[in-house]
N, C-alpha and C positions, 0 to 999 in steps of 0.2 A: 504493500500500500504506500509505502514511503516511494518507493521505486514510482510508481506512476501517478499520486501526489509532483512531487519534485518535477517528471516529465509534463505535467501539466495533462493527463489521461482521466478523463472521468469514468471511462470502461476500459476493458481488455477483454483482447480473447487469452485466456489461460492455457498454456501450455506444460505440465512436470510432470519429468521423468525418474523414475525411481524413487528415492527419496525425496525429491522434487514434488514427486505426484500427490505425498500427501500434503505438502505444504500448498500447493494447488484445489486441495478438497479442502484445507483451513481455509484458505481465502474463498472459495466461493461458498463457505458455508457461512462465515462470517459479513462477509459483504457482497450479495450475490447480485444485489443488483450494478455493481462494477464489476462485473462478469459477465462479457457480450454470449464465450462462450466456453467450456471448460474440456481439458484435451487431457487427458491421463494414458501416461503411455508407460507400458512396463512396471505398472507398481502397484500397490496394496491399496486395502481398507483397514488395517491393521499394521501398525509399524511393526509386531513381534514377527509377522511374517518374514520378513526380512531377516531377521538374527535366529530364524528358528534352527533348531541342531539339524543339521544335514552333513552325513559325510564327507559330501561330496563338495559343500560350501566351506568347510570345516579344512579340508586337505589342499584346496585349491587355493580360498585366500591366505593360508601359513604362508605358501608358497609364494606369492605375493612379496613377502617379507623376510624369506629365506634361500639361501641359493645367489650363484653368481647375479649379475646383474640381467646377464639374457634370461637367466632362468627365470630372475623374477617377470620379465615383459612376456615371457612368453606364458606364464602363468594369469596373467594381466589379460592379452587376450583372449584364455581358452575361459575365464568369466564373459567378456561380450562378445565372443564368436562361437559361432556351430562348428559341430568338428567341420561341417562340410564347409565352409567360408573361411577356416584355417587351412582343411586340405586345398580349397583351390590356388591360396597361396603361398605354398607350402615352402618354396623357393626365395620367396622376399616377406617372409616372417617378421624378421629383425628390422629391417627398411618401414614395412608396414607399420611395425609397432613406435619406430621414432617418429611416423609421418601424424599417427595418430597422437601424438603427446601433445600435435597444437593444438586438439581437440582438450584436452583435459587440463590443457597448461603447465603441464610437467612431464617429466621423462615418467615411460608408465614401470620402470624398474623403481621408481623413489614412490613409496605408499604417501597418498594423500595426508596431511599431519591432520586434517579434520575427521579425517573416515570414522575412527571410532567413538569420538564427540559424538557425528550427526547419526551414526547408528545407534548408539545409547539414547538419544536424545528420542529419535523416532520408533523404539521398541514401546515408550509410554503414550504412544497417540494410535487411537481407536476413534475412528467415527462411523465404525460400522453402522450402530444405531442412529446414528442424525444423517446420513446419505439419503434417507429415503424424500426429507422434504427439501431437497435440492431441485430447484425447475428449469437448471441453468440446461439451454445445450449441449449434452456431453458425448464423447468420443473414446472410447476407449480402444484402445491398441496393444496386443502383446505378441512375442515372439515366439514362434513353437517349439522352439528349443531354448527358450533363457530359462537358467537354471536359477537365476536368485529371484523375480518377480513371473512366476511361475503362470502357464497360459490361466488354469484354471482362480488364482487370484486376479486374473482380468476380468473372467465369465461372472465370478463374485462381485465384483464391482456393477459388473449390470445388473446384474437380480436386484442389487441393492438401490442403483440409480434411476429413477425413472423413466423412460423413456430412453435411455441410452443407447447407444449404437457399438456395436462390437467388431470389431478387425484384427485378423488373426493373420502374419504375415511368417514366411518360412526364412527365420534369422535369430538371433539370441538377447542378450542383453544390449548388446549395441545397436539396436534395430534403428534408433535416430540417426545413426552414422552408416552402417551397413546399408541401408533401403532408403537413403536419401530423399532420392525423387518420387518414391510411393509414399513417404511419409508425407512433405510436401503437399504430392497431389491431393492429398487426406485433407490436411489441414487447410488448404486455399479451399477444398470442397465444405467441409466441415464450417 
């Protein structure tokens, strides 16, 4: 709200991604009428969903954090790519993953110093219960292969949301980055 207060915005169309997305269901539950129209991509109605115990989220973010520097990037993107979007690039791995650090603004071998801030932070927010008197436009999008905001945590988000629209697209956690222009096209549709 400060963000488009200061740009002088009396609506927005809402876009958040992962962690993002619930911070995007605060705002338009909080002020929905500066909400043209609300776009939840890849994420939850539940922040615990996110930090829930998964082996596989469990081994893969250590790794992250452990391990030469390639190991960690390439630990980095096997969280937002499908095997199959790893194997197509199986060649330029390591080029890929520095191309993608101006996406995130850092080298993806250095762990974000906020990550387990905003993940503690977002295991205590639930609005499963207040989704339903939400009447903004909403969109939801998930990957059918992301393994930390899971397809079926999307399908949840519409049962919960009214009238929402569902898109299911073949890519993982990085589906804003991976599917660019079908995200996009989403969004200008949307």
């Amino acid at each position: 709200l400060d963000v488009m207060d200061a740009l002088g915005w009396k609506r927005a169309h809402v876009v958040g991604h992962s962690i993002g997305g619930l911070v995007a269901q605060a705002l338009a539950l909080e002020e929905p009428a500066r909400v043209k129209s609300l776009t939840l991509m890849c994420t939850f109605s539940q922040g615990k969903q996110a930090s829930r115990f998964d082996p596989w989220l469990v081994w893969v973010g250590t790794r992250t954090y452990v391990g030469t520097r390639r190991m960690r990037r390439l630990a980095f993107l096997e969280m937002i790519l499908s095997r199959t979007e790893r194997e197509a690039r199986a060649g330029d791995l390591e080029t890929y993953a520095k191309e993608l650090g101006a996406f995130f603004g850092r080298d993806l071998a250095d762990p974000a110093a906020i990550a387990m801030k905003q993940l503690s932070a977002a295991t205590k927010y639930d609005a499963s219960a207040r989704l339903g008197t939400l009447e903004v436009p909403t969109l939801v999008m998930s990957g059918t292969h992301d393994r930390i905001a899971l397809p079926e945590f999307g399908r949840e988000l519409v049962r919960l949301v009214p009238r929402a629209r569902y898109v299911e697209r073949d890519a993982a956690h990085g589906l804003p980055i991976t599917r660019a222009k079908e995200v996009n096209d989403l969004l200008a549709e949307h």
